[in-house]
C-alpha positions in Angstrom: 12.3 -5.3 -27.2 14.6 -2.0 -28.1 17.1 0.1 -25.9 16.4 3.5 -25.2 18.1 6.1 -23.2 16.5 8.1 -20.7 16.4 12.1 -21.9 16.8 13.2 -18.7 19.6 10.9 -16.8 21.0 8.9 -19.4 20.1 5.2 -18.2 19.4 3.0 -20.6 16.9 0.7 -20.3 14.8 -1.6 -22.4 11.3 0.1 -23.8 8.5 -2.2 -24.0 4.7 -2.4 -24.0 4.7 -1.5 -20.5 7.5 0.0 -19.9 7.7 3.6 -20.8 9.5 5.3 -17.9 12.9 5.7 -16.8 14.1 3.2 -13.9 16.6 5.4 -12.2 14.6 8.9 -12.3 11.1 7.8 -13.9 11.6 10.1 -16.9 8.8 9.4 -19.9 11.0 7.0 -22.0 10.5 7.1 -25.8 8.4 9.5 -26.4 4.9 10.4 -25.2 3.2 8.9 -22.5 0.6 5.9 -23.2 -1.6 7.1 -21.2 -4.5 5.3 -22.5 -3.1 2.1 -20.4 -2.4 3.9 -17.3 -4.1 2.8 -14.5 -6.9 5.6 -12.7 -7.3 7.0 -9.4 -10.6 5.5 -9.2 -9.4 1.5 -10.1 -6.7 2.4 -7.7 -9.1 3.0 -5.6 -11.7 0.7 -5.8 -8.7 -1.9 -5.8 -7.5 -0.5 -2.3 -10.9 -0.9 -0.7 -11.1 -4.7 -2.2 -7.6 -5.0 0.1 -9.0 -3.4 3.3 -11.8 -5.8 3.3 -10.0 -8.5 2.5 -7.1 -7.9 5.1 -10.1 -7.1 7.8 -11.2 -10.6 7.0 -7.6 -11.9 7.9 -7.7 -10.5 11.1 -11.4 -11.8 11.6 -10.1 -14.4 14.3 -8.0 -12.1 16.0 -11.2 -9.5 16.4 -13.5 -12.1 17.6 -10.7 -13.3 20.2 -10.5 -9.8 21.4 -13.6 -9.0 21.9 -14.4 -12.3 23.7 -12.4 -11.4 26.1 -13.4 -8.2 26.9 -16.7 -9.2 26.9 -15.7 -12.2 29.8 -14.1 -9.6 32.5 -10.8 -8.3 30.5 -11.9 -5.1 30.9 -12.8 -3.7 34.5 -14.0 0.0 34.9 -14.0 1.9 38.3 -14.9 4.9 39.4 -12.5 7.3 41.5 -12.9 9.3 44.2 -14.0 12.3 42.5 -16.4 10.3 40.2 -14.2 10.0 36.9 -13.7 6.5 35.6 -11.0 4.6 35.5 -10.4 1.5 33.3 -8.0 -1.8 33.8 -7.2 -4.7 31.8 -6.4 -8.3 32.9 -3.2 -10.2 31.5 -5.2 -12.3 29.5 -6.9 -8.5 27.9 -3.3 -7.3 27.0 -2.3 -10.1 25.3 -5.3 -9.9 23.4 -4.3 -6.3 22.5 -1.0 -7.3 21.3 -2.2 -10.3 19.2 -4.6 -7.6 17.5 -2.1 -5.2 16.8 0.6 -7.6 15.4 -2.0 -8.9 13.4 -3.0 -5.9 11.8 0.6 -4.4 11.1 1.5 -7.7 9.6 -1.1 -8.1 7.3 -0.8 -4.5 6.1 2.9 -4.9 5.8 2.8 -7.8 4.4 -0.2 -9.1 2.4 1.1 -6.5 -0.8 4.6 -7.5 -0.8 4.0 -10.9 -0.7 1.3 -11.1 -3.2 3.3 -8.9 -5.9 6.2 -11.1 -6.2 4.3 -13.9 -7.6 5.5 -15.0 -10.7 3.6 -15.1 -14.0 0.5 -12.7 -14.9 -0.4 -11.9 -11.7 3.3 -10.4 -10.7 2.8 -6.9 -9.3 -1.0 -7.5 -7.9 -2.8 -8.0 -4.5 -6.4 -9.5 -5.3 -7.9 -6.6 -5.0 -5.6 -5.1 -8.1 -7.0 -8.4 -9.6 -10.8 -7.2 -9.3 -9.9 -4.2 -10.8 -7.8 -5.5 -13.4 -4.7 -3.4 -13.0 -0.8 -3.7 -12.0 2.1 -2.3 -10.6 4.9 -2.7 -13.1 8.7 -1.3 -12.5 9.9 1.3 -14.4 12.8 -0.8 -15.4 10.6 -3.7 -16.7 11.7 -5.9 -14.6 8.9 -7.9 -12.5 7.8 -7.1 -9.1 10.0 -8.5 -6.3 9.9 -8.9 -2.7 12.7 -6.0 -2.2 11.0 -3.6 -4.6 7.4 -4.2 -2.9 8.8 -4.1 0.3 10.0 -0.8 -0.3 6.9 0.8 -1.8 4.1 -0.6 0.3 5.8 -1.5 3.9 8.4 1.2 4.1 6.9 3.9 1.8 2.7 3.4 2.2 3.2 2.1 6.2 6.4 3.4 8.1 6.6 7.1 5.8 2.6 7.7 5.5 1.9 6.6 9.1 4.4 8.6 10.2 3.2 11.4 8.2 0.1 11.0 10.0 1.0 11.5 13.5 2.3 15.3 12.8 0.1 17.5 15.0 -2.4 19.2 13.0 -0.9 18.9 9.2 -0.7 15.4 9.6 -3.8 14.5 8.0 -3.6 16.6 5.3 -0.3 15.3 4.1 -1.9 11.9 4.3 -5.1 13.2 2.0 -2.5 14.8 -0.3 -0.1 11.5 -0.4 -3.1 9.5 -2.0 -4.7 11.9 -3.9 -1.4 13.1 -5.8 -1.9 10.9 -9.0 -5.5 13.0 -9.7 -2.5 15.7 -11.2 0.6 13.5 -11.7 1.5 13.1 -15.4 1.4 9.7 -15.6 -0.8 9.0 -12.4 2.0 8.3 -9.8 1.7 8.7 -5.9 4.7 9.7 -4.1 5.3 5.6 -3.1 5.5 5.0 -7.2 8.1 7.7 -7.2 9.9 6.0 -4.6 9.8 2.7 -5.4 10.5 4.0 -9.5 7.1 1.9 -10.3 3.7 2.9 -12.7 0.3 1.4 -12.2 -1.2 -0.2 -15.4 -4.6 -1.5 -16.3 -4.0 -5.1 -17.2 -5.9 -4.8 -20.8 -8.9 -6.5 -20.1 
C-alpha cells in the first residue's frame, strides 16, 4: 500500500487496488482511472431490482395482514347524497396502514445500511450486490460502515431522492436523472456516491 496525494485538494490518502479516488473530493487518485473494474449501470441495476424483491418479501407478512383486513370489513364505502363515494376505515384498518408503512420505510432505510457494514468480503454489499457480484467501496479505502451507509442510502437514496420526488411536475424527472447519472459520470458515480465520497466496483469474479 503507497501514499498519494490528491491533485486536486491535497488529501493524502492510501492508493490501493480499489482505491483510486480521493476521500475528501473524489478526485481520480494516481493516475488514470481503472475503469475496467468499475462497476456498470446495468449490474447496478440488476443488483437494485434483486433488493426490491427481496425487501417486498420482507414485508410479505405485513401485505398479507393488510389485506386481510380489508378484505374482513376494514374498509367501508358509502355513497353520498349526490351519488359520489365515500370510503372509511375501521381502527383495526389504520393500524394496519401504519404497520405497512413502517414496514416498508424501515426495510428501505435500513436493509442497505445494515447489510454493508458487515465485516469481511462481503463489506459494502446487500445480497442483491452479491448476485451481481459488485461493491460499494469508500474512496478513502476504508470499509463500509454503519455511519457512511447511513448517509448514502437512508439520508441520500430515501430522505434527498424522495423528496426530490414530490416537486410538482419536475419531480420525477430529477428522480430519472439522479439514477441514470452514472450512464455519463467518469467513473460511474450517482449523486449518492458523490455524497457519501464512495465508487461501485465489480468484485472480480
Amino acid at each position: 500500500m503507497t501514499v498519494s496525494f490528491c491533485t486536486n485538494c491535497g488529501e493524502p490518502g492510501a492508493l490501493g487496488i480499489d482505491v483510486r479516488f480521493c476521500g475528501r473530493c473524489g478526485n481520480p487518485v494516481g493516475g488514470a482511472i481503472d475503469t475496467a473494474r468499475l462497476a456498470g449501470w446495468w449490474s447496478r441495476v440488476g443488483a437494485s431490482l434483486v433488493d426490491g424483491l427481496i425487501t417486498t418479501a420482507l414485508n410479505l407478512p405485513m401485505i398479507a395482514y393488510a389485506l386481510h383486513v380489508a378484505l374482513n370489513g376494514g374498509v367501508h364505502f358509502h355513497n353520498t347524497v349526490g351519488g359520489r363515494p365515500h370510503i372509511t376505515y375501521t381502527h383495526q384498518m389504520v393500524v394496519a396502514f401504519v404497520i405497512l408503512a413502517a414496514g416498508f420505510i424501515l426495510t428501505t432505510l435500513l436493509y442497505a445500511p445494515l447489510l454493508f457494514r458487515r465485516e469481511g468480503e462481503h463489506n459494502g454489499q446487500t445480497w442483491g450486490k452479491q448476485v451481481a457480484h459488485i461493491r460499494v467501496r469508500r474512496d478513502d479505502g476504508e470499509p463500509m460502515n454503519l455511519r457512511r451507509a447511513l448517509l448514502r442510502e437512508a439520508v441520500c437514496k430515501g430522505l434527498i431522492v424522495g423528496a426530490i420526488s414530490r416537486v410538482p411536475i419536475v419531480g420525477g424527472i430529477g428522480q430519472i436523472i439522479w439514477y441514470l447519472w452514472p450512464l455519463w459520470d467518469s467513473s460511474n458515480r450517482a449523486p449518492h456516491d458523490m455524497i457519501a465520497r464512495t465508487h461501485v466496483y465489480r468484485t472480480g469474479r
